[in-house]
DSSP file (Angstrom, degrees, kcal/mol; ACC not computed):
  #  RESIDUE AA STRUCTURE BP1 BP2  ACC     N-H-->O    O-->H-N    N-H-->O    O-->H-N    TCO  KAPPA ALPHA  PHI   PSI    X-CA   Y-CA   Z-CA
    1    1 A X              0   0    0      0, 0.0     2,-0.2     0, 0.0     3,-0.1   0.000 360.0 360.0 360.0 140.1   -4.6   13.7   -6.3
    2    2 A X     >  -     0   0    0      1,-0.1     4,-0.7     0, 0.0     3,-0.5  -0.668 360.0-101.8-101.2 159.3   -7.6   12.6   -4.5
    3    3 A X  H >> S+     0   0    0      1,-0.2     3,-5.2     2,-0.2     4,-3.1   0.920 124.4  59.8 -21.8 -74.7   -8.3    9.1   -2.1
    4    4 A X  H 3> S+     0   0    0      1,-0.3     4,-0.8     2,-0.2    -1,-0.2   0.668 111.8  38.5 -18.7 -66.4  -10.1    7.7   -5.0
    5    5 A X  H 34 S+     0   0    0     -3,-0.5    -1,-0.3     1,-0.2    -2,-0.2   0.542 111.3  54.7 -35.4 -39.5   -6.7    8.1   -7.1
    6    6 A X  H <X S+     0   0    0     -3,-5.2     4,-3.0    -4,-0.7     3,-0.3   0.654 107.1  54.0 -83.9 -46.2   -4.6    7.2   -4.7
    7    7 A X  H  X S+     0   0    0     -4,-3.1     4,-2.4    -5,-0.2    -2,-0.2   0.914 109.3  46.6 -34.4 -64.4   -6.7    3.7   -4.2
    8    8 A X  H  < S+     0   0    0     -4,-0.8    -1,-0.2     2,-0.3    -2,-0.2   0.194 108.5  51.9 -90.9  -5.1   -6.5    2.8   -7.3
    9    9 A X  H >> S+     0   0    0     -3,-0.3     3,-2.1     2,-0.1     4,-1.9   0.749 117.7  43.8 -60.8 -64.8   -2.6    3.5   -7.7
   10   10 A X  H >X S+     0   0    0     -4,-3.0     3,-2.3     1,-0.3     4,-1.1   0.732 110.1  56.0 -53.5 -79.6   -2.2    1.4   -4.5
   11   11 A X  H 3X S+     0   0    0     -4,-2.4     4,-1.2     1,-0.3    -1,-0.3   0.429 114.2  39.2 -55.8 -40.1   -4.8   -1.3   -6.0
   12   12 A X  H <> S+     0   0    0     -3,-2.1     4,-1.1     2,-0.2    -1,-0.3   0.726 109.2  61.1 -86.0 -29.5   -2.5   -1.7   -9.2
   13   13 A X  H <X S+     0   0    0     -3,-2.3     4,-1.8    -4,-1.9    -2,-0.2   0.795 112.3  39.8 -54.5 -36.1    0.9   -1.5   -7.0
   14   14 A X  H  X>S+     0   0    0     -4,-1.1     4,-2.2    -5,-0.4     5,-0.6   0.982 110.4  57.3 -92.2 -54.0   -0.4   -4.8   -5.1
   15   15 A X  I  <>S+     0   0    0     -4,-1.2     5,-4.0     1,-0.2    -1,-0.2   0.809 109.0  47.5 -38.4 -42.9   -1.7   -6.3   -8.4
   16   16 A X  I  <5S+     0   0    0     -4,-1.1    -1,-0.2     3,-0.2    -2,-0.2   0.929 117.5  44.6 -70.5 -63.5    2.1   -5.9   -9.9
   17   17 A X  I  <5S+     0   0    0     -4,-1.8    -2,-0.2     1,-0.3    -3,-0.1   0.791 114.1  39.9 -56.4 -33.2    3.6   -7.5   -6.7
   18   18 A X  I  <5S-     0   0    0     -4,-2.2    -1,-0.3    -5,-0.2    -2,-0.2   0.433 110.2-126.9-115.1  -8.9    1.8  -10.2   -5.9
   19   19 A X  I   < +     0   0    0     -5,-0.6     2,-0.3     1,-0.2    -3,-0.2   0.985  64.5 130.2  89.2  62.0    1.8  -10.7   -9.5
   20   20 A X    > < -     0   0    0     -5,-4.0     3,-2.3     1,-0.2    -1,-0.2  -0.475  48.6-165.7-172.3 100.9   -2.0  -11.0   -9.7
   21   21 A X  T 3  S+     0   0    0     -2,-0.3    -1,-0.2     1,-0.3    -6,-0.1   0.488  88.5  52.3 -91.9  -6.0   -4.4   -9.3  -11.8
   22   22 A X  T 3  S+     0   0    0     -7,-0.1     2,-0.3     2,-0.1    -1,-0.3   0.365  77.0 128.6 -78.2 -18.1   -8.0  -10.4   -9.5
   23   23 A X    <   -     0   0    0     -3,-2.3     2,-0.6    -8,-0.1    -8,-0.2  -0.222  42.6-170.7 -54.6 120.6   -6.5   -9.1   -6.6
   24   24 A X        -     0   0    0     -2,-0.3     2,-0.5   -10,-0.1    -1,-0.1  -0.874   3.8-172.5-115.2 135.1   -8.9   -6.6   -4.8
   25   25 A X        -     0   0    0     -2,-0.6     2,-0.3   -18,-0.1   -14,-0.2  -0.993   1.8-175.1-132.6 146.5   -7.9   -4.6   -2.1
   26   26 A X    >   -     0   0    0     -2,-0.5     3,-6.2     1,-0.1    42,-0.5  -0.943  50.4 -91.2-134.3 139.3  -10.2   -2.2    0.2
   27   27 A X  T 3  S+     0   0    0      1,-0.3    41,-1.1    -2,-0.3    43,-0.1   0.465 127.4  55.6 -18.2 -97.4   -9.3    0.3    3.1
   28   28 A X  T 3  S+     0   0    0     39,-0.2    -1,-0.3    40,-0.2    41,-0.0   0.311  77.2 116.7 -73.1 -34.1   -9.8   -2.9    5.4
   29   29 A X    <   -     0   0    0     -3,-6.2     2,-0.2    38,-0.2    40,-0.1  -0.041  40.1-174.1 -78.3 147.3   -7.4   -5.4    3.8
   30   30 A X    >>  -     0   0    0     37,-0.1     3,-1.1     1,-0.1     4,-0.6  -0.628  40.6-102.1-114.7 179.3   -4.6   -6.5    5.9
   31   31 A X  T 34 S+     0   0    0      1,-0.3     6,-0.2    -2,-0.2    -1,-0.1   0.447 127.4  63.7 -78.4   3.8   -1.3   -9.0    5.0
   32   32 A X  T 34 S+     0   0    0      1,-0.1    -1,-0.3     3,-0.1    -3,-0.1   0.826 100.6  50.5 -92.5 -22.3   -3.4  -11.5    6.7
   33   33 A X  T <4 S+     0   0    0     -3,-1.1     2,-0.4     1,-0.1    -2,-0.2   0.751 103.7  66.6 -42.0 -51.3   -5.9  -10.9    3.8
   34   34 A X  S >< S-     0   0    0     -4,-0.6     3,-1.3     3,-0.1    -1,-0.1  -0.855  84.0-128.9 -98.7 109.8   -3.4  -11.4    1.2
   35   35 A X  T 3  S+     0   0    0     -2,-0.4     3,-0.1     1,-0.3    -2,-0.1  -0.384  94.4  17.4 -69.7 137.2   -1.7  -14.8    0.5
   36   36 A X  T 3  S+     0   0    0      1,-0.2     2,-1.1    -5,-0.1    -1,-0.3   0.562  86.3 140.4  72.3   4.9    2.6  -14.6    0.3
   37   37 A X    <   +     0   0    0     -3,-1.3    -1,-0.2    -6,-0.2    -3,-0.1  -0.722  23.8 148.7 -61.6  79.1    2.4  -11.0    2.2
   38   38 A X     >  -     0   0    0     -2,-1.1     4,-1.3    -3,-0.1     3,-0.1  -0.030  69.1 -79.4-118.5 179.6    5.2  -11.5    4.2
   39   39 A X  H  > S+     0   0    0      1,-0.2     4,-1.0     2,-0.2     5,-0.1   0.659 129.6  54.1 -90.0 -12.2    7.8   -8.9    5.6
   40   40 A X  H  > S+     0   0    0      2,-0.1     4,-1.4     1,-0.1    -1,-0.2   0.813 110.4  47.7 -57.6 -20.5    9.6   -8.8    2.0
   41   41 A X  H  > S+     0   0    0      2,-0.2     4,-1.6     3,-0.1     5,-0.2   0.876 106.0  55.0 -79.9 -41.1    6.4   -8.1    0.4
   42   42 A X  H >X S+     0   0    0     -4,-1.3     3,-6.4     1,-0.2     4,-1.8   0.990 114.7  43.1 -55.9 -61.9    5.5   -5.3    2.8
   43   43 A X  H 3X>S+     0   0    0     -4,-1.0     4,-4.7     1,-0.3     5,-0.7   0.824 107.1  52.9 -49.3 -39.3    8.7   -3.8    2.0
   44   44 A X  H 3X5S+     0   0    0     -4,-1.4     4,-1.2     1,-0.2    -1,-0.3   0.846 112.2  52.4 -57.3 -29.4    8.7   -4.3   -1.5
   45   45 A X  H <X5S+     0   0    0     -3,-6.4     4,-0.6    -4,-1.6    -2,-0.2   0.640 107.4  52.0 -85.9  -7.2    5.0   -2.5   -1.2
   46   46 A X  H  X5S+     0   0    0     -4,-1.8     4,-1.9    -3,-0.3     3,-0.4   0.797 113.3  42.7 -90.8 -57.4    6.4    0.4    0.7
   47   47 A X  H  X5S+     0   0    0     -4,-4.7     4,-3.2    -5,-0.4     5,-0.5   0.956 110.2  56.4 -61.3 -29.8    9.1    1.0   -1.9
   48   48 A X  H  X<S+     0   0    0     -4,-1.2     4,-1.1    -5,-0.7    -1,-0.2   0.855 109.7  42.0 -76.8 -12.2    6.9    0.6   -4.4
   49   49 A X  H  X S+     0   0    0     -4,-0.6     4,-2.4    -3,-0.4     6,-0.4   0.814 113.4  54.8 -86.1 -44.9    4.4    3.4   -3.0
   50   50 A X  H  <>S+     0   0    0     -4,-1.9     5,-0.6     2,-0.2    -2,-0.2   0.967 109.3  48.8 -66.2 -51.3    7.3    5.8   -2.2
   51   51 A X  H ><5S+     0   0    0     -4,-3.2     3,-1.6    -5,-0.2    -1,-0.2   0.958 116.2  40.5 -10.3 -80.0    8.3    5.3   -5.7
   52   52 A X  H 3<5S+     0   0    0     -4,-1.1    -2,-0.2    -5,-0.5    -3,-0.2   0.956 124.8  32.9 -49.5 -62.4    4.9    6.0   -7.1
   53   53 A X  T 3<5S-     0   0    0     -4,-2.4    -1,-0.2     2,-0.1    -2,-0.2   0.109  99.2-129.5 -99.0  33.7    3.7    8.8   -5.0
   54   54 A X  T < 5S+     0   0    0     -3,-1.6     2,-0.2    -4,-0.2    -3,-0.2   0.683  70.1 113.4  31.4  38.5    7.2   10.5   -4.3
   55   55 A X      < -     0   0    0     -5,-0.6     2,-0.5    -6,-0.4    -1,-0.2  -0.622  58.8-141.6-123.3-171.8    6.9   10.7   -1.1
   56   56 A X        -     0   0    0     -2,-0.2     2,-0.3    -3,-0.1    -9,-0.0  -0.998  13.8-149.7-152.6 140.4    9.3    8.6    1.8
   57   57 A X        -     0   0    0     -2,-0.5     2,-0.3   -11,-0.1     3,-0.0  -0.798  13.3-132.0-102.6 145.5    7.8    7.0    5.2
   58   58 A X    >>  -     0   0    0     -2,-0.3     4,-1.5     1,-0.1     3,-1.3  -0.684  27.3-107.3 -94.2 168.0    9.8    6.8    8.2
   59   59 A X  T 34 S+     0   0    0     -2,-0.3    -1,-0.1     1,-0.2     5,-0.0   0.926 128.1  55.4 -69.3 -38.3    9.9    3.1   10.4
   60   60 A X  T >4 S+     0   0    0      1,-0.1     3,-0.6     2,-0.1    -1,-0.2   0.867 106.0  48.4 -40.5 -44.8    7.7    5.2   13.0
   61   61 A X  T <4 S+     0   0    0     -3,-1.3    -2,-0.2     1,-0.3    -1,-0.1   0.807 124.3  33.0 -79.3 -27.7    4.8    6.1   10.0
   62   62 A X  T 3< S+     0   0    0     -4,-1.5    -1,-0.3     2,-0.2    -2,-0.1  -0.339 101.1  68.2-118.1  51.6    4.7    2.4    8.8
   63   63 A X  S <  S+     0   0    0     -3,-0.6    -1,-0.2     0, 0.0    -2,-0.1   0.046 105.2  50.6-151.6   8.7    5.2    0.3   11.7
   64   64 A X  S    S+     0   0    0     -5,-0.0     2,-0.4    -3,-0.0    -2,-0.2   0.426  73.9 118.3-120.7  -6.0    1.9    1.5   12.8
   65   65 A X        -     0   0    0      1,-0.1    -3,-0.0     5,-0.1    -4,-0.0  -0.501  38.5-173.2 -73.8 137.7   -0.2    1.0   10.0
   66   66 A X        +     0   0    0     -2,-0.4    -1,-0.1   -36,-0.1     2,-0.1   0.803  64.9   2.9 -94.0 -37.4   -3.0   -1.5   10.8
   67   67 A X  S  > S-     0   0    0    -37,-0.1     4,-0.6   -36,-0.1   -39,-0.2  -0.366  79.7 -93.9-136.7-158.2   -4.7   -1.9    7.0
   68   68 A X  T  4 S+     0   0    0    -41,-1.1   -41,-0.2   -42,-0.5   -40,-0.2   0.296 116.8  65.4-121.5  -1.1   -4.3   -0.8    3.7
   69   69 A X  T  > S+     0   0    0    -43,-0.2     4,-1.0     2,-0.1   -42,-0.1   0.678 104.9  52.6-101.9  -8.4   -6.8    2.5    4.0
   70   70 A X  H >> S+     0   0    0      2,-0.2     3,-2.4   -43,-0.1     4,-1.4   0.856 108.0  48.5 -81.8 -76.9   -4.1    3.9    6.7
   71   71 A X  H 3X S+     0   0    0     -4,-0.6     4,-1.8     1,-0.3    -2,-0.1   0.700 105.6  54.9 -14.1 -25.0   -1.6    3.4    4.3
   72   72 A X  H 3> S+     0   0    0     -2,-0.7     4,-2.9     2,-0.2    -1,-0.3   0.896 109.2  48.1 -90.9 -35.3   -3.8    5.1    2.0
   73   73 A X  H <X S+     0   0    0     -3,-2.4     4,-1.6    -4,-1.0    -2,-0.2   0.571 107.1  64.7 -70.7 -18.9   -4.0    8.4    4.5
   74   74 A X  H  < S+     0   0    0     -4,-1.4    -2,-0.2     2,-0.2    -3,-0.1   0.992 100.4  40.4 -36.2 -81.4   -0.6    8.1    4.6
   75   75 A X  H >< S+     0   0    0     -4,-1.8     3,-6.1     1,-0.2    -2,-0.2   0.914 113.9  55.7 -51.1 -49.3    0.0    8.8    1.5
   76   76 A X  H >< S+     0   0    0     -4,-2.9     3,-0.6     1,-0.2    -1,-0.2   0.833 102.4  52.9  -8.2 -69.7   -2.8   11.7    1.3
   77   77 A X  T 3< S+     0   0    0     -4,-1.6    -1,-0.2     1,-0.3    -2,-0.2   0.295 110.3  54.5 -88.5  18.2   -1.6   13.7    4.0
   78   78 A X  T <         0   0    0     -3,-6.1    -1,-0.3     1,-0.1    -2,-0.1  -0.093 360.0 360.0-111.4  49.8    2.5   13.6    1.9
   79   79 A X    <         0   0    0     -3,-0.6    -2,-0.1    -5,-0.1    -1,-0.1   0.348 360.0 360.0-135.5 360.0    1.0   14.8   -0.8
């Protein structure tokens, strides 16, 4: 699976969660970006990518990501 792919899982993951089918999200966007991104949301977006791309983060891997395009190298490099 390539970024591109990987984008556009994560793009549909957030769409589902926040319940919100206009939502656009880019390597840049942060929860300050996103209205109701709170720390349930994150988590709920963290299960819901570990889900999706079979992989698992540790509290170390996520508790440094700054935007939503490290999250997206995240996933890459478990894959």
């Amino acid at each position: 699976m390539n970024r591109t792919e990987i984008s556009e899982k994560v793009q549909e993951i957030f769409r589902n969660i926040f319940d919100d089918d206009s939502l656009e999200i880019t390597d840049v966007t942060t929860a300050a970006d996103v209205e109701d991104w709170d720390s349930l949301e994150q988590i709920n977006i963290l299960v819901a990518m570990e889900k999706e791309f079979s992989v698992k983060f540790s509290v170390g891997e996520v508790e440094g990501l700054k935007n939503v395009g490290e999250m997206i190298d995240l996933i890459a490099s478990k894959l």
